[in-house]
N, C-alpha and C positions, 0 to 999 in steps of 0.2 A: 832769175824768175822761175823758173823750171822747178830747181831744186825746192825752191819755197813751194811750189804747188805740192811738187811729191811731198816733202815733211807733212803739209796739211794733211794731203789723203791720208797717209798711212797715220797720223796723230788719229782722225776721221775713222779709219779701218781698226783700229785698234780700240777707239773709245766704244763700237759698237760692238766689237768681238766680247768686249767685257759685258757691256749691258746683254747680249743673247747669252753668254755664259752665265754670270750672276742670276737671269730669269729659269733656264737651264738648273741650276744646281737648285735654284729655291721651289723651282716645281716637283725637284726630285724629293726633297726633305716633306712636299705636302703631301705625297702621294706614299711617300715610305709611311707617314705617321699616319692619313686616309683610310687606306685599305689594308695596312696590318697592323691591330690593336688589337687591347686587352683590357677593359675596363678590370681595375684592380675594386675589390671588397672592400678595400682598407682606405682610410684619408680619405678627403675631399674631392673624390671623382678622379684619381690618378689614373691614369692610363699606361702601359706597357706596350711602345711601339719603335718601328723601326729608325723614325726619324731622326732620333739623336747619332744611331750609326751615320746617316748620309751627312746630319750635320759634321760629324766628327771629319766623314771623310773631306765633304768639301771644304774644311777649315784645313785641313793638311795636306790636301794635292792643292789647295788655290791660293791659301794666305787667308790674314787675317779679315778681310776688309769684305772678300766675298761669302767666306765662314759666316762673318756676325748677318750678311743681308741674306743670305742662306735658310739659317734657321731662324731671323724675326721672320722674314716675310715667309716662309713658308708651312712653321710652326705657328703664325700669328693670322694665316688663311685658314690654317686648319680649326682654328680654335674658332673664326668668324665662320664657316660653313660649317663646321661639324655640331654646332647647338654649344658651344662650350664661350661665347662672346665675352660673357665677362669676365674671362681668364684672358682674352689676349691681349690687353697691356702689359700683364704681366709678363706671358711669355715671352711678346714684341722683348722686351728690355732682357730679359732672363735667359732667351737665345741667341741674343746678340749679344750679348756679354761674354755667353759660353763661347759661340763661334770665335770670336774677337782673339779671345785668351789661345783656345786653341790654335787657332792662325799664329797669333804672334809665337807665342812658345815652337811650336813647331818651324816655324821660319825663320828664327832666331839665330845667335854667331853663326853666320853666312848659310844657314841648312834651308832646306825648300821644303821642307817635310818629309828628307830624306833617311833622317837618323832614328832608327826604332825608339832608344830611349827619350830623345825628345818628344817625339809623338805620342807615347805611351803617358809621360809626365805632363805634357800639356792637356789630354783628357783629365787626368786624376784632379791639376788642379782647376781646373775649369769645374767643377762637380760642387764643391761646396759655395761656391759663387751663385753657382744656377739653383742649389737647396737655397743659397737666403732670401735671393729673391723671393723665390715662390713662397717661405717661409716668411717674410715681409708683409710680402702683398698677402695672404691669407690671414695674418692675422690683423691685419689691416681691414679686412673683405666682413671680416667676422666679430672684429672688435675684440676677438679672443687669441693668448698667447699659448696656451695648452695645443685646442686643437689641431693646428697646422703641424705639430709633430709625429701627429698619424700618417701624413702623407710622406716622411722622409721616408720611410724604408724600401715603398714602391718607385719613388725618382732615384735610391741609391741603387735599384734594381736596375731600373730603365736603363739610366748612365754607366752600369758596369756591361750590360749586354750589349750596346751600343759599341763599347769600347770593344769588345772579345770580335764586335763582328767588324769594325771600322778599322783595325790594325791589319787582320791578314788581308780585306781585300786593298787596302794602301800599296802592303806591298805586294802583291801582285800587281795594282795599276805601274807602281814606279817604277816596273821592270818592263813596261813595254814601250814600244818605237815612241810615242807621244812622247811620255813624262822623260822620257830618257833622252829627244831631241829638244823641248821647249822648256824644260826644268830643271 
């Protein structure tokens, strides 16, 4: 009987450790994208912001599962409080798509998001997933196929900056007592 209590709690301690983690990473992806942006000139109101780095990261230090609730729900607050509403179904899908992929790739034949070139390859291919969305749903938005083409170059931005900055600090995190005790 014992034993069975303890497996509960800790199933209990653990399902919660995820849920304050999971809220944790997704408030970090709203406040990266929040308070440091760049509304771009070009496309459909694109922005240049931090958030896809944090998404990157937390898809590669946590897996795929907190990556994709990551960047919907924290890229899909930012879009409800920031005046931008009716982009966030889009991004909902478009960020968890990207976190998803990055997660898996990254965590893939037995790796935790340890191996530089996985990590590296799981952003690259996570990018034109996240362009078709937005690239979908825009020309969906607008009825038009042309337009939404202006917006690629500012998201191929965003997604390459993101990646320059969500690789060194990866490793740096995976080098310390945490990721090197629980990962």
């Amino acid at each position: 009987m014992q034993n069975i209590q303890n497996q509960s709690y800790n199933n209990t301690r653990t399902k919660t450790f995820d849920l304050v983690l999971t809220a944790i990473l997704a408030t970090l992806v709203l406040v990266s994208t929040l308070f440091i942006n760049i509304k771009l000139p070009i496309g459909q109101g694109g922005l240049i912001h931090l958030g896809t780095s944090m998404l990157f990261i937390s898809a590669i230090l946590f897996g795929p599962k907190k990556g994709a609730l990551a960047g919907a729900i924290g890229m899909g607050l930012f879009d409800v409080l920031g005046g931008w509403l009716i982009w966030a179904p889009i991004t909902i899908v478009a960020r968890a798509l990207q976190g998803f992929i990055v997660g898996k790739i990254a965590w893939s034949m037995g790796h935790r998001g340890d191996n530089l070139g996985f990590n590296i390859l799981a952003a690259i291919v996570s990018m034109p997933v996240m362009l078709a969305v937005y690239y979908v749903g825009q020309g969906f938005m607008y009825n038009n196929w042309v337009a939404p083409l202006a917006s690629i170059p500012g998201d191929i931005i965003q997604n390459v900056v993101g990646l320059f900055i969500a690789i060194p600090v990866c490793i740096v995190l995976k080098k310390t007592p945490y990721f090197r005790r629980n990962f």
